[in-house]
C-alpha positions in Angstrom: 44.9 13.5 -1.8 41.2 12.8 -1.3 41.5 13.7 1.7 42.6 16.9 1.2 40.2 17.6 -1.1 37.5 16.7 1.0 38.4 18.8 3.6 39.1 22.0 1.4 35.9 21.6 -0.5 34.1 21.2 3.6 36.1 24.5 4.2 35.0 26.4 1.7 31.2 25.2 2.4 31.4 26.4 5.7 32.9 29.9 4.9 30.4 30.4 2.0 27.2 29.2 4.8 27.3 33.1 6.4 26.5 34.8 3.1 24.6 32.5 1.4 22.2 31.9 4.8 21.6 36.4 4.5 21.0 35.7 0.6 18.3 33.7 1.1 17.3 35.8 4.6 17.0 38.9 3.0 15.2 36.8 -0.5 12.4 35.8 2.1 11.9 39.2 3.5 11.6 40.7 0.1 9.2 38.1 -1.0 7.2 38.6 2.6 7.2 42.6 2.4 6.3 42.1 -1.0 2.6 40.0 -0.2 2.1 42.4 2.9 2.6 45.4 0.6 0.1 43.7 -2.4 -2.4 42.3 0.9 -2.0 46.1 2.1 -3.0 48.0 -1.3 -5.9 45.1 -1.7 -7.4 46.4 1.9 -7.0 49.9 1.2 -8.9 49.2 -2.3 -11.7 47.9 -0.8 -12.1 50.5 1.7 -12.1 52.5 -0.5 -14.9 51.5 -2.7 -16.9 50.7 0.8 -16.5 54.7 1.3 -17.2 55.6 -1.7 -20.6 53.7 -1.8 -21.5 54.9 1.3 -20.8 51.7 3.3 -18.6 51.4 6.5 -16.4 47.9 6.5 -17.4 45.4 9.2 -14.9 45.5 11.7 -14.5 41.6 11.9 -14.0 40.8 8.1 -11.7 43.6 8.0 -9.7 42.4 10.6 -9.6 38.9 9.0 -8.7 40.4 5.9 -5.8 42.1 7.4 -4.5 39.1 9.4 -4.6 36.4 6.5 
């Protein structure tokens, strides 16, 4: 009997492992296009007010800015 129910419950663990593995695959990628999207906006902002105050950005901080 515990036996049985051992297996079943191992069972049912391995055929729930395929969808909840792309749950929590897709979560991350939302969470990860989410902070490049929010990085993105925050680059473009500060360009922005660069150009509008006459200023070019420096190649090297942008470029750090953009990679993390």
């Amino acid at each position: 009997m515990i036996l049985t129910h051992l297996l079943h419950r191992a069972a049912g663990a391995v055929r729930r492992w395929p969808v909840e593995s792309q749950l929590g695959a897709r979560r991350n990628a939302m969470i990860a296009s989410t902070a490049l999207a929010q990085r993105r906006a925050e680059l473009d902002e500060v360009e922005e007010f660069l150009a509008a105050h006459g200023r070019a950005p420096v190649p090297e901080v942008a470029a750090q800015a953009a990679h993390g």
